[in-house]
N, CA and C atoms as a LAMMPS dump frame, in Angstrom:
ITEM: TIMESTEP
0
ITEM: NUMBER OF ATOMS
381
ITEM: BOX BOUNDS ff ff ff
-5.0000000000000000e+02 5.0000000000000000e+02
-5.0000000000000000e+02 5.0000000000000000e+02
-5.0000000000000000e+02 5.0000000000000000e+02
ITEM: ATOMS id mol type element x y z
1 1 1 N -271.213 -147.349 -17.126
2 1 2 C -270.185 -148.244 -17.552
3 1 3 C -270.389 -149.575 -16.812
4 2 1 N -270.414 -151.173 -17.832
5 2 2 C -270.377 -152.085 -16.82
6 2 3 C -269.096 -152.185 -16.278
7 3 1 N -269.752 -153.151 -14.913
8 3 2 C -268.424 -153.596 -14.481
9 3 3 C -267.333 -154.887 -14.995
10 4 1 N -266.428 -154.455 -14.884
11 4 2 C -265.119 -155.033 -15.523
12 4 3 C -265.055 -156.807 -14.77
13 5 1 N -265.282 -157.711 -15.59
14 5 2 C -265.205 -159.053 -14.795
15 5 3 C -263.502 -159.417 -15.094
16 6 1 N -262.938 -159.782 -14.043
17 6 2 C -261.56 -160.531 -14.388
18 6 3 C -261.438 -161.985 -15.071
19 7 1 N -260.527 -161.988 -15.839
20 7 2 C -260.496 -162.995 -16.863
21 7 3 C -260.233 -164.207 -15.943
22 8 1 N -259.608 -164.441 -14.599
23 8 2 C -259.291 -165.366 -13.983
24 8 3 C -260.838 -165.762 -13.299
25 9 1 N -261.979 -164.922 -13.306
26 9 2 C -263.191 -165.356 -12.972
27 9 3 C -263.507 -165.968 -13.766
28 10 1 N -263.625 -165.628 -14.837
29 10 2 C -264.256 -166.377 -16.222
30 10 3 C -263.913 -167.674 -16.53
31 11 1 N -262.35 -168.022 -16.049
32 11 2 C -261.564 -169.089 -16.037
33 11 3 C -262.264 -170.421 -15.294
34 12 1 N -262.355 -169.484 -13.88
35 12 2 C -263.148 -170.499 -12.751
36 12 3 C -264.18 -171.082 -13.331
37 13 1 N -265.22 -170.183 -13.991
38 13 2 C -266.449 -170.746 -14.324
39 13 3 C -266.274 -172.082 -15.443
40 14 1 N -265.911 -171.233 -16.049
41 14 2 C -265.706 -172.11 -17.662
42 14 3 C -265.013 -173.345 -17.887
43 15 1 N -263.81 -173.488 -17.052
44 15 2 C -263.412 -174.852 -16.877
45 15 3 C -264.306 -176.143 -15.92
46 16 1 N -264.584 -176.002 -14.849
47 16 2 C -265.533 -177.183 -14.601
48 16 3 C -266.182 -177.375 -15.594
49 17 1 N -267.415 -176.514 -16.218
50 17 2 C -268.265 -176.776 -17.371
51 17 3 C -267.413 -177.157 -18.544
52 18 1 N -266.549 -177.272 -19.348
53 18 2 C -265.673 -177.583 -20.124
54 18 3 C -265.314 -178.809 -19.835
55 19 1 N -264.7 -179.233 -18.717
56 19 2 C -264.647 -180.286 -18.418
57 19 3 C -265.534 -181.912 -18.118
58 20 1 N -267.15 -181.041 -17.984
59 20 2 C -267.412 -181.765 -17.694
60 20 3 C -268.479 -181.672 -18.917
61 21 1 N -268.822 -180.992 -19.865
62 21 2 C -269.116 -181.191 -21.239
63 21 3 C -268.341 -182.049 -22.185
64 22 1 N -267.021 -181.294 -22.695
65 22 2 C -265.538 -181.688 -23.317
66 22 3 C -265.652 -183.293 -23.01
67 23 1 N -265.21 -183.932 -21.838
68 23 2 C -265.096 -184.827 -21.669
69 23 3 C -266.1 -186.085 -22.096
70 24 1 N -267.142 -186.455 -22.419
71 24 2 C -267.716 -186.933 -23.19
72 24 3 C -268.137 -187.119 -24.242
73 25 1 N -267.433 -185.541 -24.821
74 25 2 C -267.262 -185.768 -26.298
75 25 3 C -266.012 -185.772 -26.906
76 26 1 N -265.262 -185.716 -26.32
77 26 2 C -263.973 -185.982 -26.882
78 26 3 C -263.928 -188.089 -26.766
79 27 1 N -264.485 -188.938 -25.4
80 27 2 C -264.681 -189.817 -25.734
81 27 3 C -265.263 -190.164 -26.894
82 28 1 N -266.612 -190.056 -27.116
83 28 2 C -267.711 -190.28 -28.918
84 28 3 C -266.546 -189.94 -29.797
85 29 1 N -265.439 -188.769 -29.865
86 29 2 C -264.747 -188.905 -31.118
87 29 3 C -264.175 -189.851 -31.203
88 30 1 N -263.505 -190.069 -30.144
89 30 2 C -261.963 -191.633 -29.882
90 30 3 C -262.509 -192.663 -29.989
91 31 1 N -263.733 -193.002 -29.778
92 31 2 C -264.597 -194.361 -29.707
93 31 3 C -264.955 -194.627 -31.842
94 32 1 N -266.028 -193.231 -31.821
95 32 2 C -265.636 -193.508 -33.29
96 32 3 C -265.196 -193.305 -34.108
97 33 1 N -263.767 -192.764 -33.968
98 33 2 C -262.555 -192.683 -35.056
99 33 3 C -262.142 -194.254 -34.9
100 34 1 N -261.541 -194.864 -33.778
101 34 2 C -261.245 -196.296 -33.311
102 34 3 C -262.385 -197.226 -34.186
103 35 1 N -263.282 -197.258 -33.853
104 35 2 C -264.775 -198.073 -35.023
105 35 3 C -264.356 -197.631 -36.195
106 36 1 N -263.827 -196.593 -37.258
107 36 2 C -263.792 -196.648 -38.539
108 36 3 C -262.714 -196.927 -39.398
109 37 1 N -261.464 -196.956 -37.845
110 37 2 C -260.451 -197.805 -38.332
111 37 3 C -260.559 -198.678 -38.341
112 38 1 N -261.416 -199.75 -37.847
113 38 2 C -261.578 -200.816 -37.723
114 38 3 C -262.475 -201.478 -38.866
115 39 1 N -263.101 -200.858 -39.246
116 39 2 C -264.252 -200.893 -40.235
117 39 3 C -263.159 -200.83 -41.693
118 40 1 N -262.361 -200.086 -41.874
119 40 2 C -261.651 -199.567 -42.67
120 40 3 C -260.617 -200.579 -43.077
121 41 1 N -259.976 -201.435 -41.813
122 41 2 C -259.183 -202.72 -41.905
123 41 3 C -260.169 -203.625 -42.491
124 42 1 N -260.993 -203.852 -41.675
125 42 2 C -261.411 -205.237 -42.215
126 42 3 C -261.815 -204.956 -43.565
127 43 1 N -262.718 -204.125 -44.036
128 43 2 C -263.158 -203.569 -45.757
129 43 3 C -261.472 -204.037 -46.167
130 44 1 N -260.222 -203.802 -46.231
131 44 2 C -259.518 -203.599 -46.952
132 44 3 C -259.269 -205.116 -46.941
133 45 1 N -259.453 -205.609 -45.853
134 45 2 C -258.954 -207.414 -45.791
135 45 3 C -259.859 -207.782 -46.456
136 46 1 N -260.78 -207.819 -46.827
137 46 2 C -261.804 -208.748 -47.329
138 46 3 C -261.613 -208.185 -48.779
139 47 1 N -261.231 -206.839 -49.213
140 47 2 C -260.999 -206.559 -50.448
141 47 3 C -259.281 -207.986 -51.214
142 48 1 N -258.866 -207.386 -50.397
143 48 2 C -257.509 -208.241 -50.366
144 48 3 C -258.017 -209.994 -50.803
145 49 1 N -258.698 -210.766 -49.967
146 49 2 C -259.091 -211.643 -50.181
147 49 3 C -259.903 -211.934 -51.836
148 50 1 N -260.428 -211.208 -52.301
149 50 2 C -261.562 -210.795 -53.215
150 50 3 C -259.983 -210.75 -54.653
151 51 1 N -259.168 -209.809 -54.644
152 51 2 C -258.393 -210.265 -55.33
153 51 3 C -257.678 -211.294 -55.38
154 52 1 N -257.292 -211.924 -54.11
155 52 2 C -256.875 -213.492 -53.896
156 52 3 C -257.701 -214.362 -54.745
157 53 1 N -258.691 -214.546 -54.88
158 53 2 C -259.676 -215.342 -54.998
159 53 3 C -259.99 -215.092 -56.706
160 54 1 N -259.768 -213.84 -57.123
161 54 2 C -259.654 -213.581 -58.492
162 54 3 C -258.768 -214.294 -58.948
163 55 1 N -257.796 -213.802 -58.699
164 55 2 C -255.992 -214.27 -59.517
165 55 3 C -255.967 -215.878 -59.503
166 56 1 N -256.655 -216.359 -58.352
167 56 2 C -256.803 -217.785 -58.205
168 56 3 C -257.47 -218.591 -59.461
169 57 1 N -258.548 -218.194 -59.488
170 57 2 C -259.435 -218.016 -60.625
171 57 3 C -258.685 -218.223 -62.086
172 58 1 N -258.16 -216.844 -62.109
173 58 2 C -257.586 -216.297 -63.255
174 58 3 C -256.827 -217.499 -63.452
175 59 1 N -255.526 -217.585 -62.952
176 59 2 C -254.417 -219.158 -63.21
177 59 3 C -255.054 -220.044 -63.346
178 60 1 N -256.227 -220.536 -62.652
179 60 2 C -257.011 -221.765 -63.14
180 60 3 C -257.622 -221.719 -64.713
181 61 1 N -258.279 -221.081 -64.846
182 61 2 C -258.504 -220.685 -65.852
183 61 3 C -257.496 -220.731 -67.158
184 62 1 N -256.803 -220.059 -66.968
185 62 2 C -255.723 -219.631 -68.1
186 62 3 C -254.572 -221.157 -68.015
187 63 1 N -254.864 -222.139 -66.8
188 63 2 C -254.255 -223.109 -67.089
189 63 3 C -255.181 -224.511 -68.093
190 64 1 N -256.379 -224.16 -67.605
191 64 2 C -257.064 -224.787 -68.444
192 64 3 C -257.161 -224.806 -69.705
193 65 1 N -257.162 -223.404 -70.528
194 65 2 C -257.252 -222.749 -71.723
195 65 3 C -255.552 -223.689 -72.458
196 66 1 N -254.928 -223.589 -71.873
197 66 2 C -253.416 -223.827 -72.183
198 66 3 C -253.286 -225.53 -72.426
199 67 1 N -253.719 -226.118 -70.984
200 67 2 C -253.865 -227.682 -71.243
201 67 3 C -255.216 -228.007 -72.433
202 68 1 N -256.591 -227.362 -72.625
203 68 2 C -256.917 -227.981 -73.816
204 68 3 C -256.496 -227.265 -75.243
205 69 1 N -255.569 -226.224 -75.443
206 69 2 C -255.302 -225.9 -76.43
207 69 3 C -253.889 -227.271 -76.765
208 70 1 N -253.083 -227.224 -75.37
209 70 2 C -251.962 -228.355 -75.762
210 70 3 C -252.491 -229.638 -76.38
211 71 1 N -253.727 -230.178 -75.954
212 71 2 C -254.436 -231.519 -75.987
213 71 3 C -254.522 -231.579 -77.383
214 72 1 N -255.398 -230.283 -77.712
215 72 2 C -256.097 -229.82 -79.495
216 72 3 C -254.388 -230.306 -80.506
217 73 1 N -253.606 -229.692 -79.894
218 73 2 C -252.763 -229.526 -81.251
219 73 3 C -251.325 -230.824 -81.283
220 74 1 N -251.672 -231.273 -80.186
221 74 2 C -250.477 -232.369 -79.196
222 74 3 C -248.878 -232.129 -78.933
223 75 1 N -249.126 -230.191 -78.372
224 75 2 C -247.698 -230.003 -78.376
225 75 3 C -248.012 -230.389 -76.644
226 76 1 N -246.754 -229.938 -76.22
227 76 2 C -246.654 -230.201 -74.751
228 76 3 C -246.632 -228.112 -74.127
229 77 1 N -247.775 -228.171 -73.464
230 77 2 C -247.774 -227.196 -72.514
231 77 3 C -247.175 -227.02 -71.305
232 78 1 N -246.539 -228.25 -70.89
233 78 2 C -246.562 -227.78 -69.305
234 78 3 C -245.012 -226.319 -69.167
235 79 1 N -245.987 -226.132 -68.337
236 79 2 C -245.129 -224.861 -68.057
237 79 3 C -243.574 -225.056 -67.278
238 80 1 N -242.268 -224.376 -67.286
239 80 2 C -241.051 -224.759 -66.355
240 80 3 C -241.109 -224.905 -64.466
241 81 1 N -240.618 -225.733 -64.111
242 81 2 C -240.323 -226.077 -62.894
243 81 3 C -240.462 -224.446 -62.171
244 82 1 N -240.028 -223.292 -62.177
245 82 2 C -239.828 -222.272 -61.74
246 82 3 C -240.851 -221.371 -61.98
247 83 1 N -242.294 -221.579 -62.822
248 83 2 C -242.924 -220.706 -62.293
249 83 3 C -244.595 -221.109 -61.419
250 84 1 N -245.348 -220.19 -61.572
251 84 2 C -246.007 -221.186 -60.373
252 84 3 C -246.872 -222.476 -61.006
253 85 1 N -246.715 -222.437 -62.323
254 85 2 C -247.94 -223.218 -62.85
255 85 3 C -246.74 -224.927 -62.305
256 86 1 N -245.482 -224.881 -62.458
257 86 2 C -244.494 -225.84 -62.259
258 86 3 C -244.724 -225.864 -60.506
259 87 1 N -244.841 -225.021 -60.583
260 87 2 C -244.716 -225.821 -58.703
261 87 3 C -246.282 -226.093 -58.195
262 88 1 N -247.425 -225.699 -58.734
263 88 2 C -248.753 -226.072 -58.988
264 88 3 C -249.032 -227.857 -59.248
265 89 1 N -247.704 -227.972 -60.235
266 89 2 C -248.275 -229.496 -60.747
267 89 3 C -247.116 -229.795 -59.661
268 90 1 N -245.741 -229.668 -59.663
269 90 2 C -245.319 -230.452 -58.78
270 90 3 C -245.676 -231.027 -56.999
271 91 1 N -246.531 -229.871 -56.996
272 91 2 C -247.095 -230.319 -55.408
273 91 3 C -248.252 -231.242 -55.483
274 92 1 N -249.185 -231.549 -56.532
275 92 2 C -250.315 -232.246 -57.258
276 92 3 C -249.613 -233.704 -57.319
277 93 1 N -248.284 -233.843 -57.791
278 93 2 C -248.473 -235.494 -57.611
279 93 3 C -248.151 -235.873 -59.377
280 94 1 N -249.094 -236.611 -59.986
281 94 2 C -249.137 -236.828 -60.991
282 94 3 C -250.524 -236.265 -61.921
283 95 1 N -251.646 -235.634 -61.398
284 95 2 C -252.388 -234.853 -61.785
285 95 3 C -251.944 -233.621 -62.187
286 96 1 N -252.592 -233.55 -63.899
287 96 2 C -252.217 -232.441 -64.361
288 96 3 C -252.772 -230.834 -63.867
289 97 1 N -252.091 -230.07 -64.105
290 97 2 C -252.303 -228.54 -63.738
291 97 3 C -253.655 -228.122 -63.589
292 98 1 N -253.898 -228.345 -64.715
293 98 2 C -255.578 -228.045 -65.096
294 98 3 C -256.805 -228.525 -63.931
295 99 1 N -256.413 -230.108 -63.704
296 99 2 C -257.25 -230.319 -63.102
297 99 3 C -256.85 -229.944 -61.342
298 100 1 N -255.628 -230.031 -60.837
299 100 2 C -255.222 -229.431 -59.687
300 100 3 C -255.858 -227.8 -59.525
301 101 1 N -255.838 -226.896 -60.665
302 101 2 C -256.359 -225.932 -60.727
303 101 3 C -257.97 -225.772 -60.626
304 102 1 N -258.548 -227.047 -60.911
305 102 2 C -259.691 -226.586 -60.921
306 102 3 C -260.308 -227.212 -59.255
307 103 1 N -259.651 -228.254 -58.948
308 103 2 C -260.034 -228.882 -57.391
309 103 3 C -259.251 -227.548 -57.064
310 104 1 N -258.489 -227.017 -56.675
311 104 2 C -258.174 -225.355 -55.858
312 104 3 C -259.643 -224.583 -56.203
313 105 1 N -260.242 -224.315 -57.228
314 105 2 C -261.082 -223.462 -57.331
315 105 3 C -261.751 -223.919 -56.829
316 106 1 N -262.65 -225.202 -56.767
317 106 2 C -263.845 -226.142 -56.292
318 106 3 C -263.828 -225.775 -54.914
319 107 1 N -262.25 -226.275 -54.001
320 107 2 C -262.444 -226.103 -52.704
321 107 3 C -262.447 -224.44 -51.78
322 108 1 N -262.107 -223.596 -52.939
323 108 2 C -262.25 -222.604 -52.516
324 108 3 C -263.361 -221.633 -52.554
325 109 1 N -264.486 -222.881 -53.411
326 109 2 C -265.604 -222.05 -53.394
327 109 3 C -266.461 -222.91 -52.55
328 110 1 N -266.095 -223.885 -51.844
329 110 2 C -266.672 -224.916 -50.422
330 110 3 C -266.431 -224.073 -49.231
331 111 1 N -265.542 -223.101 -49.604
332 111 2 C -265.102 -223.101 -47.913
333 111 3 C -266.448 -222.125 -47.285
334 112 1 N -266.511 -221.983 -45.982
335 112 2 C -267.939 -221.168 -45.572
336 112 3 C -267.333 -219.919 -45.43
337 113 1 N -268.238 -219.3 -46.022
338 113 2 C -268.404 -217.742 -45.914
339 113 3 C -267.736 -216.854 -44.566
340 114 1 N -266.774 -216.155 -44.511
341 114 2 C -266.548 -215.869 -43.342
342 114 3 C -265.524 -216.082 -42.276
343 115 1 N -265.063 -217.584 -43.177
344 115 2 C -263.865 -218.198 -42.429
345 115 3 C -262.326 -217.567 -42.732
346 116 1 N -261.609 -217.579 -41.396
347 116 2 C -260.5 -217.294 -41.772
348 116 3 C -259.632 -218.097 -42.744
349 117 1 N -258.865 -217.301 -43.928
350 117 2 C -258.078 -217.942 -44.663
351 117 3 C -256.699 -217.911 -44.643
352 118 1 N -255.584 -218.731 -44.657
353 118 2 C -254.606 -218.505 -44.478
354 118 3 C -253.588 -217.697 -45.788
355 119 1 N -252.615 -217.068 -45.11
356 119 2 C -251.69 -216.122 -46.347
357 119 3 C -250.801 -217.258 -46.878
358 120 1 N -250.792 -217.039 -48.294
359 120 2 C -250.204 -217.53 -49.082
360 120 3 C -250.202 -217.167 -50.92
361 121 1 N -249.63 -217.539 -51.53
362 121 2 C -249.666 -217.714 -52.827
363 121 3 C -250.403 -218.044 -53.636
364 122 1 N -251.222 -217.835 -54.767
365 122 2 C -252.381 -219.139 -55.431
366 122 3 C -251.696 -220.041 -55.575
367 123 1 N -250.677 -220.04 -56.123
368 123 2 C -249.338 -221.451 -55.992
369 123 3 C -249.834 -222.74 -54.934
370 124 1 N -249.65 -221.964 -53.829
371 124 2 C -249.629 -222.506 -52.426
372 124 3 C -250.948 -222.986 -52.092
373 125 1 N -252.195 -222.136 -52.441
374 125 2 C -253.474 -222.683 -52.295
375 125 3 C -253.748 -223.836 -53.204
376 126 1 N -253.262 -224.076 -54.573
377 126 2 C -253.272 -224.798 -55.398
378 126 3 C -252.744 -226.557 -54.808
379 127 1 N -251.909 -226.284 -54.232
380 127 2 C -251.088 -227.099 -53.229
381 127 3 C -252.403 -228.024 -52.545
């Protein structure tokens, strides 16, 4: 029959080694779980931006379509004070929508790659 080892021996052994295994890998997990949240933010910010930059687009666009269809037929397009295409031209001055819309697109395809952009509205970028 072997002999019977006590579980409080086994204890002794196994924890230093545990500890001093364990402990460097439990860091590598925390280090890169921390890296793929991080990885995971920024992917979602730059996605975020990417639809910014669409919709921006899009209103330019669809304001253009609107000012030369108004031009074609000589009704009046401009859109009401209250939505954004109205507060688009009202921050513009006396330049129409269209073309405020398209200097927003111009300068937003100047800016350098990489740079931080500030939160706002396409409204507001239009501005």
């Amino acid at each position: 029959m072997p002999p019977v080892v006590p579980p409080f021996l086994i204890g002794l052994i196994v924890a230093p080694l545990l500890k001093r295994l364990g402990k460097p890998l439990m860091r590598g997990i925390v280090k890169t779980s921390v890296g793929l949240g991080i990885e995971v933010k920024r992917a979602v910010h730059e996605a975020g931006e990417g639809i910014q930059d669409l919709a921006a687009e899009a209103t330019a666009e669809v304001l253009a379509v609107q000012m030369t269809h108004g031009a074609e037929h000589g009704t009046d397009t401009s859109a009401p004070q209250g939505s954004a295409a109205g507060r688009a031209e009202a921050g513009t001055g006396s330049a129409p929508p269209a073309a405020a819309a398209h200097a927003a697109q111009a300068g937003s395809e100047s800016k350098a790659v990489g740079k931080a952009r500030g939160a706002g509205s396409a409204a507001a970028k239009v501005r």
